[in-house]
N, C-alpha and C positions, 0 to 999 in steps of 0.2 A: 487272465484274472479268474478266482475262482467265482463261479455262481452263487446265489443263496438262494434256497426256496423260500423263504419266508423270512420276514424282521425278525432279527435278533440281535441281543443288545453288542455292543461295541465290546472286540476282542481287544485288550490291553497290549499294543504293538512296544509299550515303554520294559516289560521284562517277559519277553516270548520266554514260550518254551523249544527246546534243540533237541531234534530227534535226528539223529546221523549212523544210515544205513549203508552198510558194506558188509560184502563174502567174506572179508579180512578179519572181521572184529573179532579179537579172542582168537584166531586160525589163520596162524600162518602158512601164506601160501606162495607169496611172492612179493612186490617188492610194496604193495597197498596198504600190507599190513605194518612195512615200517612208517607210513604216511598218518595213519589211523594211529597207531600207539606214539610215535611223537609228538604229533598234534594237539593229542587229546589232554594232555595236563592242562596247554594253553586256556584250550577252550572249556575245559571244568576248573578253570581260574575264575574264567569272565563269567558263565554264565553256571556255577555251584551244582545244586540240586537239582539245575531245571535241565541240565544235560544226562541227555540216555541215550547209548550207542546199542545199535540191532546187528543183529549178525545171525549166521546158523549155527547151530549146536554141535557140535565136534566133541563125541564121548571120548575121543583118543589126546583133547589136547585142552578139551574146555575143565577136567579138576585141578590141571597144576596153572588156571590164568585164571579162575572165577574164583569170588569166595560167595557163598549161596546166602543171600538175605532178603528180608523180606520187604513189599514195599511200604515205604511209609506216607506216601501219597494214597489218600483214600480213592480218589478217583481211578488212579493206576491199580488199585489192588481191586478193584471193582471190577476192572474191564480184564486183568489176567485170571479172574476167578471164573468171569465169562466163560473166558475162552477154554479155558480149562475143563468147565464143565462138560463144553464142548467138544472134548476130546483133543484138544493141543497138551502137546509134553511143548516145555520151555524150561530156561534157569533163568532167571533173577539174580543178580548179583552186583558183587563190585571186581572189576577187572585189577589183578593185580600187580598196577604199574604207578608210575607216580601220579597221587593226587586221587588214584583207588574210583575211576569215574563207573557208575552206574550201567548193566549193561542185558540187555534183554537177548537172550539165546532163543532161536524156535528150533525145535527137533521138526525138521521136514518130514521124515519118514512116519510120524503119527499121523501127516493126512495126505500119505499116497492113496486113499483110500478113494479122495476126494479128486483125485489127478484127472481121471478125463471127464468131470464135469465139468472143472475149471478148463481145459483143455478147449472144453465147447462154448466157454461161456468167454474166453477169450477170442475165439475166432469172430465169435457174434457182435463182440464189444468194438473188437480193434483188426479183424482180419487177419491178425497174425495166426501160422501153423506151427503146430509142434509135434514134429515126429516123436512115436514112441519109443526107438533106439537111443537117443541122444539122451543120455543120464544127465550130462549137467543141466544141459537146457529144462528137463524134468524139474531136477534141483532147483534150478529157479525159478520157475512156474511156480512148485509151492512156496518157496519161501516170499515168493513176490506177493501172492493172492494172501498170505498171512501177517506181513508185515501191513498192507493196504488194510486188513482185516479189524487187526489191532489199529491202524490207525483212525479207521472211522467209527471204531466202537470209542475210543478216547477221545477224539473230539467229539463226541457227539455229549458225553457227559460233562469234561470240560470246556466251558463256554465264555470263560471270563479272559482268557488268554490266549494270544496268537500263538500261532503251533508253527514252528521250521520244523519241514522233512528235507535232511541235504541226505541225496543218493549219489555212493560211487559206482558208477561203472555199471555195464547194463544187467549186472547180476543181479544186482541190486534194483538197478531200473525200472524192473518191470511194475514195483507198486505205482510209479510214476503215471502213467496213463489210467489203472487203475483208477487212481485218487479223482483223476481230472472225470471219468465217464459217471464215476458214483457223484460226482459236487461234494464230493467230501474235505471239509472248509480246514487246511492245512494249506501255507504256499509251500512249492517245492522248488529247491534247488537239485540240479544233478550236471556232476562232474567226472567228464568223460577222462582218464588217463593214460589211453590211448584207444585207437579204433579198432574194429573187431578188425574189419577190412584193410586197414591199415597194413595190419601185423601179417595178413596174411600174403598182400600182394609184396609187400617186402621180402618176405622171405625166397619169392622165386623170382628168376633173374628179372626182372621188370623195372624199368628206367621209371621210379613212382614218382618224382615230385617233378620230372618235365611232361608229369602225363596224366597231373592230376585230374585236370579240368575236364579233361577225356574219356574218365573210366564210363563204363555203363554198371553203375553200381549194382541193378538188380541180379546185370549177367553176371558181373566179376565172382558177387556173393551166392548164387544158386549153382555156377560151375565149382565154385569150394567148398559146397554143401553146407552153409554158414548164412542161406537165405533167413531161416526162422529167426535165429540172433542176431543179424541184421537187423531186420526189424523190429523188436524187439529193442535197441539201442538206438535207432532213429524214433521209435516211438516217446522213449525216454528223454530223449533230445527236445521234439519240439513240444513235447505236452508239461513240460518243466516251464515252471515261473519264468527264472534263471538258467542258462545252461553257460556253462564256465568249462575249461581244460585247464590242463597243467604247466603248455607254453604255450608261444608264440607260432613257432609250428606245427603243434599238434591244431591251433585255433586254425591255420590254414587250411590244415589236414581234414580238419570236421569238418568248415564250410561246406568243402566239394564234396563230402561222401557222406555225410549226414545231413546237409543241404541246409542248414542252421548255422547263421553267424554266430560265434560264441558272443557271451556278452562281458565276458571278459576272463581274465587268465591267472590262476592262481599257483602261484609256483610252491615246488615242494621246498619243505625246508629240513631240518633237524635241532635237537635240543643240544645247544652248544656250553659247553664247560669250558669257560675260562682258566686257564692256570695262574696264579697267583705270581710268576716268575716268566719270565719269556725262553729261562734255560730249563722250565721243567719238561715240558716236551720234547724238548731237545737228546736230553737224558733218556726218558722215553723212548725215542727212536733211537743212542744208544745200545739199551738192554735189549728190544725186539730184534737191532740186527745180529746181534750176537748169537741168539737162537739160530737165526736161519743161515749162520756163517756155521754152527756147527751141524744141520742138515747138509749144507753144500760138501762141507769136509767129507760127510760121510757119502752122497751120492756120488762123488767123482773121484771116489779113493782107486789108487793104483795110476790116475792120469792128476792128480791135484798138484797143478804145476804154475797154478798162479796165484796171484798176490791178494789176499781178503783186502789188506787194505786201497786197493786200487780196484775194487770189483765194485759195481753198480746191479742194484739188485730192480728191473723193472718187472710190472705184470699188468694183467686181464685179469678180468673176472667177472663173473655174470652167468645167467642159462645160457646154455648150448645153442645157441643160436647161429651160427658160422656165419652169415654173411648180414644180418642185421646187425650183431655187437664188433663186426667189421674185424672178425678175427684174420678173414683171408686176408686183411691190408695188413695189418698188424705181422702177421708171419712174415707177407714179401717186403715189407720195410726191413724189418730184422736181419733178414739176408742180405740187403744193400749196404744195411749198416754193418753188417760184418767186413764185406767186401771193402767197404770206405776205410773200417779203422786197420783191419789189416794195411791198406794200401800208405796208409799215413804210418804205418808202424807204429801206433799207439798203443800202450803198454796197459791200457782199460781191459780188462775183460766184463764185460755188461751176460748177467744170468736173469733169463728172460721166462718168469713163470707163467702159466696160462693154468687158469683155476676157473674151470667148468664141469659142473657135474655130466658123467654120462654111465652108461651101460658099460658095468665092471664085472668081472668073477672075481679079482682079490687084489691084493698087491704083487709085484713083481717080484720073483725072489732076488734080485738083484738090487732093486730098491731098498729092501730085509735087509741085505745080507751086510752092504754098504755100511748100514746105519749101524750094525752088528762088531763088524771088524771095528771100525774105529769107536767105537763106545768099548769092546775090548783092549785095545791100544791106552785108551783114555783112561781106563781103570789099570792096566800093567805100570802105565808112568806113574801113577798116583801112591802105586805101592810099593813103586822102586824109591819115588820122590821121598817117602815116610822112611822106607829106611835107610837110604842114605841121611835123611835126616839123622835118626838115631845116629849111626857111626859118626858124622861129623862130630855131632855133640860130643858124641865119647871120646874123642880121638882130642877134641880142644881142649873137654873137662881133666884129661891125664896131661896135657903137655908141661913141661919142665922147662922150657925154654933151651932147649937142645943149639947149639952155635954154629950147628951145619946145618944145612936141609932148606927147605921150606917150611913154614908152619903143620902143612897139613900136604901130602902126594896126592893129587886129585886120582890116581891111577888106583890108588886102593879104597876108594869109594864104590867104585861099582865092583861086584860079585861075580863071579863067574856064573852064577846062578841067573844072576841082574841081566847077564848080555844074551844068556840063551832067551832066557823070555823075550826080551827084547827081538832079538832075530826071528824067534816065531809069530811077532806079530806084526812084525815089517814084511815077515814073507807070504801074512796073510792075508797083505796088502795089495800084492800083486793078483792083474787080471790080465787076460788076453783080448779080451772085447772091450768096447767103447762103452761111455756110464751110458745107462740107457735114459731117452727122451720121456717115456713115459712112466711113470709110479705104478699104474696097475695094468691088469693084462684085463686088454678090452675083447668085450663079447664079439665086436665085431670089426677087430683089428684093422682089415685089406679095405673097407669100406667108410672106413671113422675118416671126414674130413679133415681135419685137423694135420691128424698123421700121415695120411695121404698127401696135402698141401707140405708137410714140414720133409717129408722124402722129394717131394719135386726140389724143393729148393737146399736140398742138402744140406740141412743143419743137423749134426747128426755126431754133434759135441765132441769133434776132434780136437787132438791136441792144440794144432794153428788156429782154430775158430777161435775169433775175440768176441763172438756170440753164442756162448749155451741156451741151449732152450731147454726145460721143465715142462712136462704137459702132465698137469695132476685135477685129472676128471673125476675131482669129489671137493664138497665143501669141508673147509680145512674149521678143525674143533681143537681142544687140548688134547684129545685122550688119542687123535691120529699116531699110530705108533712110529710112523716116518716123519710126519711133519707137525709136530706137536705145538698147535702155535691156533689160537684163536683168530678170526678175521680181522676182528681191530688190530690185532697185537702184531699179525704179517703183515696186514698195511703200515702200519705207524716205522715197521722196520725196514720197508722198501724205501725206495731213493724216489721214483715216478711210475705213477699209473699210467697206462695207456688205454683209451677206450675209442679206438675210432667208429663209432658209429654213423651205420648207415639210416636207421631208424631207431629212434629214441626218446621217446615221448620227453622226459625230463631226463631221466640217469644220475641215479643215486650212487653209483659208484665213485665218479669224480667231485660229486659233493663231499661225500665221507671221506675223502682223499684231503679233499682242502680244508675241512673242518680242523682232521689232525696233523695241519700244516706238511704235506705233502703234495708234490708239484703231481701235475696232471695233465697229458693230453687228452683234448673230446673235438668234437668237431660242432662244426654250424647247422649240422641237420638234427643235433638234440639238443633238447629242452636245456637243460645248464649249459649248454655253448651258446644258446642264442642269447641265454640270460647274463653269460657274464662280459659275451662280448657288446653288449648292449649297457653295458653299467660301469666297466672301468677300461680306461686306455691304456692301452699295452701290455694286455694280459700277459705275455712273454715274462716281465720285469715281478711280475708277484705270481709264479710260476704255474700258471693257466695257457697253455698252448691249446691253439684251434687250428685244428685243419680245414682248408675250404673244400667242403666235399658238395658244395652246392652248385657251384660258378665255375668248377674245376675237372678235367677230365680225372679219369681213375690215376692213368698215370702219372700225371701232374701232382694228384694228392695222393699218392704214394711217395714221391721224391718228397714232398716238401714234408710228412714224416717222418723220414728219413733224417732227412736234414733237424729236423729238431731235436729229435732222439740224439743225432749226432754233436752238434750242440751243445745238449745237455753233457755229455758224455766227456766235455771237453772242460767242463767247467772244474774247478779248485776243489777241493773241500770247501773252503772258507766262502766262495760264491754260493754253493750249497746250501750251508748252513746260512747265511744270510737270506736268499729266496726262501727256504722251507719259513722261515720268520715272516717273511711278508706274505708267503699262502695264508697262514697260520692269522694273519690278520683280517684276513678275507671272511671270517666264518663267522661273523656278526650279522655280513650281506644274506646270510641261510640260517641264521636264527628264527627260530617260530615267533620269537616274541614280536618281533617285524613281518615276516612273511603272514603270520597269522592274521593281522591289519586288513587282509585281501578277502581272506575269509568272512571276517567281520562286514565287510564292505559288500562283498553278495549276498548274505541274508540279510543285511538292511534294506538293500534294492530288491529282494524277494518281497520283503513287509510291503515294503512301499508299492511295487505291482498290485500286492494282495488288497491292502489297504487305504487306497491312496486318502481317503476321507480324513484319515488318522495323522495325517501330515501335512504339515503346515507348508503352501507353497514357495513362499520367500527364502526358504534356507535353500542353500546347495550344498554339495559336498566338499568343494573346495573350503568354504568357512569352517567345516569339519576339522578338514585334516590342519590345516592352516591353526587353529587351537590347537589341535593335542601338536605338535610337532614346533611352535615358536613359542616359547620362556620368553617372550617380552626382551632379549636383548636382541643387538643387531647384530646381523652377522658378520663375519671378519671379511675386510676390503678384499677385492680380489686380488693384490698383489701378494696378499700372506697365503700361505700353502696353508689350507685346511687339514684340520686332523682330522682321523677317523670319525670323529664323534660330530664333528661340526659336520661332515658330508651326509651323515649318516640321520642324526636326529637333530639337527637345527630348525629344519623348512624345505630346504636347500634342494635336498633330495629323499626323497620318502618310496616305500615298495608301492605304495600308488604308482608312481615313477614308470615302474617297469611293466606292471601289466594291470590297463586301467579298465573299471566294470563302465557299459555305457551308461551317461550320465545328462546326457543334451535332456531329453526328455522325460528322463526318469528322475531327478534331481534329489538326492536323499535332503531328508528333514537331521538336524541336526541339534536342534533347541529337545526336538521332542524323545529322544533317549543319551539323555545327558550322560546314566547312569554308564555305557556302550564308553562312552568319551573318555570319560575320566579312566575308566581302567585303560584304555588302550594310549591315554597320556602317560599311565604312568608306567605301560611299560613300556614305552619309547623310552622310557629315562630312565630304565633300570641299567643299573651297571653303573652309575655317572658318576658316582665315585670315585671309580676306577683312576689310579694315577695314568697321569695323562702320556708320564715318559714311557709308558711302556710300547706305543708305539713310537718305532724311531724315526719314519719317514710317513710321507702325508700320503692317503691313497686318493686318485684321481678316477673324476667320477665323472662319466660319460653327460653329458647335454643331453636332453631328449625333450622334443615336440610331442604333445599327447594329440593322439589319431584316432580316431571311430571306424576306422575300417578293418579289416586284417591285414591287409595289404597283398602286392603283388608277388614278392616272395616270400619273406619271410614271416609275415602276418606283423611282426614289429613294427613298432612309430618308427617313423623318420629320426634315425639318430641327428640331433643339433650339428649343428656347425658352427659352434664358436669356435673364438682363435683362443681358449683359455690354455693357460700352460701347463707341462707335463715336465715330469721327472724321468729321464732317463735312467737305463737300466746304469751308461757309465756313470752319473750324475751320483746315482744313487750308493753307487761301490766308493766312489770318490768321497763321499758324504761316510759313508760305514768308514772306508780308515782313515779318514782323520778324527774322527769320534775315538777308532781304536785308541788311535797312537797318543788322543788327549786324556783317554780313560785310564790307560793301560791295559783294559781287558778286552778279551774278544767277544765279536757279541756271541750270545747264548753261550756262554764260558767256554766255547771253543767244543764242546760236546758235539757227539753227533759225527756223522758221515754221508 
């Protein structure tokens, strides 16, 4: 709780003001900054003018995302005019994304000047060191000692309103202890999104989550030279109001290595678009495969000896991480699954991309050349197709009805001219070598994992392989001259994502996967696998596959990959197309406008730490949520299968649900910010319009006992154990054709592959 030196009057906890600090804001860098820009329309929904987002200044990316204005809070122009005079360069602005939310930039590098007095006045403060080789760690020193800076010059002028400072990540972190040694009257939230320590002991072979409870945190982090930052992000941890994560596992993951029980878990979400149609997406994915069907033509020209319409287009993608985003498993499953479909003789060929950036000098002339030949081919038929064109016409427009012949001799269509072009581009078709695995030539070829892993296990895209593999070490844009296809747009065109992760705070990959209704493997050790296998039964059937890489040996979950992938591979079009429809209805459970709710829910519990005077004892938070989420009617019996919307926003089940802030002793006031309520009623109920047939089967929504602990393994509540019932995947095919055969049409018009 913070201190006060002296009476002063009551901060207004009924419309705080939100100050939310992150490395991301306006600068992208990795996956926080999608977190921070999706997020933030919600939250400059609810809370208007009173939100302002902090970040550092970035001259290389802050003119095309800020537009520069001035403040119109006299207090805030007061305290940047301060600073200013002071010698701080900053931008002022509105970040421009939707909703244009308010955004304060500091330029670090105007008070490197100041670097090792803060340097000293942090050791004095909080014991933490800071070498002076470590540029970032530097970086955030200042920006930390400035953000804190700014922030107690602002509160100290304004005094009539409660001030949230929500911090991500220990970049950010470090005003966090700051705030608390000055008493400077702000409560803080901070939200770790994965651990330094974490990320690091994962990445080398080390058995992390049977060994959590074991580490010697201070040795782990001083042998990885990552002492300073360490503490640093444990200081942030326990000197926060609030301290929250992203899952269920990562709340595990902190416990033992930040030694701070979270107080609860705010999952990531995304801003989801609705289609007005259930075959618009459909269509969508469609036009994107069509793109990557004529990339494949061109990369395995001279061997393209199989069928586009029988090919399955899977992938990866994420930073370079080989054994955290669980690429090693990923390759050796691919190789079994070849081995499998060969062995069955199945006529699938599965084209299996992996899209990580790494250390390139160019593209491959091979990958060129590919793309080259048959984009020549494509333009020679287009100008033989035009003029045969011509000749037919002319050849019908003179006919006379002759009483011998045929109408027209197909044999004087084509040109002598027509055939040699023709031959010189079929013969420039032909190669001697196998299409190559890789798109560029890497700097460090003999020692690149990947390709080292994809040579052991001899994928190496021969003709009999019913598994090609793609290794394209760059993030895929439109203007790629091989693979010209934006990331949404090659998602949406794939068939399934694979991400077996071994550490993965949340994983935004397989969200965005399911968002634009495509299936997805992830597994139980990241954040969206604990979240969805905690929320719907039988992720299989609304095409969410989890691997148990927890409970499981390597090579255990590796077969059972296999097997899935295999599985999948097996299935119809028409089962296809049916599952991508029911992922596709999945992406309400990662809408912001519900995930946001969690957000809302920790800086109420920050006030309430900060404030407890200002709250009335007798509310709790269950009467909270219990309003915004029941309309006064009852809910349907249990024997009717709920629809989406009934599971979703009746009562029933709320993202409370899934990852609750603790509440036994902390008990939010609920009477006393009405204004917090009503908006976040009314976006439970946004959408409710929406006709109801549009989804065609009910989704079934896990039971869950709400827990105060982390737990033992997986930090999750005790999933319920009711006997409520479930729709099988055969239930559900059986349910789809007889709908067909009473419609007549297929669902989502039969689009799609």
């Amino acid at each position: 709780m913070t201190s006060h030196q002296a009476p002063a009057p009551k901060r207004d906890v009924h419309n705080p003001l939100l100050f939310e600090a992150a490395w991301e804001v306006a600068n992208k860098v990795g996956g926080i900054y999608t977190v921070i820009k999706t997020k933030a329309p919600v939250t400059h929904q609810e809370y208007g003018e009173r939100y302002t987002l902090i970040g550092p200044l970035s001259y290389k990316t802050a003119p095309m995302e800020v537009e520069a204005v001035e403040p119109e809070d006299p207090l805030l122009k007061q305290t940047l005019d301060s600073m200013r005079d002071a010698g701080v360069k900053f931008l002022y602005g509105r970040w421009l994304i939707e909703r244009a939310p308010r955004v304060l930039l500091f330029d670090t590098s105007s008070m490197y000047h100041r670097m090792d007095e803060w340097k000293a006045d942090l050791w004095n403060l909080a014991g933490i060191p800071t070498p002076a080789n470590d540029h970032e760690t530097n970086e955030t020193l200042v920006f930390g000692y400035l953000t804190a800076w700014f922030l107690g010059e602002y509160s100290s002028r304004e005094r009539s309103r409660a001030i949230i400072a929500h911090f991500h990540e220990w970049q950010a972190g470090l005003a966090i202890p700051l705030c608390r040694k000055r008493h400077i009257d702000v409560t803080t939230i901070f939200t770790t999104h994965a651990t330094l320590l974490g990320r690091y002991l994962c990445a080398g072979s080390v058995d992390f989550y049977n060994n959590l409870q074991y580490f010697d945190v201070d040795h782990e982090a001083g042998k990885r030279g990552i002492y300073h930052r360490y503490c640093v992000e444990r200081a942030a941890a326990h000197c926060a109001d609030v301290f929250t994560t992203v899952s269920h596992i990562t709340a595990y993951e902190s416990e033992h290595l930040l030694k701070r029980k979270p107080d609860g878990v705010l999952p990531n979400g995304l801003n989801v678009v609705k289609f007005q149609a259930m075959h618009e997406f459909q269509n969508l994915h469609q036009i994107s495969k069509a793109k990557i069907n004529e990339f494949v033509k061109g990369h395995f020209y001279g061997h393209f000896d199989f069928d586009l319409d029988n090919t399955l287009y899977f992938f990866t993608a994420g930073r370079y991480e080989y054994r955290n985003k669980g690429v090693d498993m990923f390759i050796e499953s691919l190789a079994r699954l070849n081995y499998q479909l060969q062995k069955s003789g199945s006529k699938t060929t599965v084209v299996a991309f992996i899209i990580m950036p790494a250390a390139t000098n160019s593209y491959t002339i091979e990958a060129l050349k590919g793309q080259a030949v048959t984009k020549q081919l494509r333009d020679t038929v287009e100008q033989i197709q035009a003029r045969v064109g011509e000749r037919l016409f002319d050849k019908l427009a003179r006919y006379q009805g002759e009483p011998k012949g045929d109408v027209i001799d197909p044999a004087t269509l084509l040109s002598d001219a027509d055939k040699i072009a023709l031959k010189k581009r079929i013969f420039a078709l032909k190669r001697n070598s196998l299409p190559p695995v890789v798109t560029h030539n890497m700097q460090d070829d003999s020692e690149d994992p990947i390709l080292n892993q994809i040579r052991r296990v001899q994928l190496f895209n021969r003709t009999s392989d019913r598994v090609k593999v793609i290794f394209h070490p760059e993030f895929l844009n439109a203007n790629n001259p091989i693979l010209g296809l934006d990331y949404e747009e090659f998602v949406r065109g794939c068939h399934l994502g694979v991400f077996p992760s071994y550490y993965e705070p949340w994983g935004y990959t397989p969200a965005e996967c399911t968002v634009m209704g495509v299936p997805s493997i992830t597994t139980n050790l990241s954040g969206f696998g604990c979240f969805m296998e905690d929320t719907i039964e039988h992720g299989e059937d609304y095409g969410i596959y989890i691997v148990d890489r927890r409970m499981k040996s390597v090579e255990d979950s590796v077969n059972q990959l296999t097997d899935q992938m295999f599985s999948f591979s097996q299935k119809t079009r028409r089962q296809r197309i049916n599952q991508r429809n029911r992922t596709e209805r999945l992406s309400e459970l990662l809408d912001w406008k519900r995930l946001g709710l969690e957000y809302a829910k920790a800086r109420q519990l920050a006030l309430r730490r900060a404030y407890p005077d200002s709250f009335h004892e007798d509310d709790t938070i269950e009467s909270y949520f219990d309003d915004i989420h029941h309309d006064g009617k009852m809910p349907p019996p249990l024997s009717m299968p709920g629809s989406p919307r009934g599971g979703f926003g009746d009562g029933a089940r709320t993202p409370g649900e899934f990852g609750t802030l603790t509440e036994e002793l902390q008990g939010l006031s609920t009477s006393d910010y009405r204004g917090h309520q009503q908006f976040w009623k009314s976006m439970s109920q946004a959408g409710s319009d929406d006709e109801e047939e549009a989804y065609r089967f009910p989704l079934v929504i896990k039971g869950r006992t709400r827990g105060t602990s982390v737990g033992s393994m997986s930090g999750a509540s005790t999933p319920g154990l009711g006997g409520g019932k479930y729709l099988s995947s055969a239930d559900l095919d059986r349910a789809d054709a007889a709908l067909s055969s009473h419609s007549g049409a297929p669902n989502g018009n039969g689009n799609g592959h």
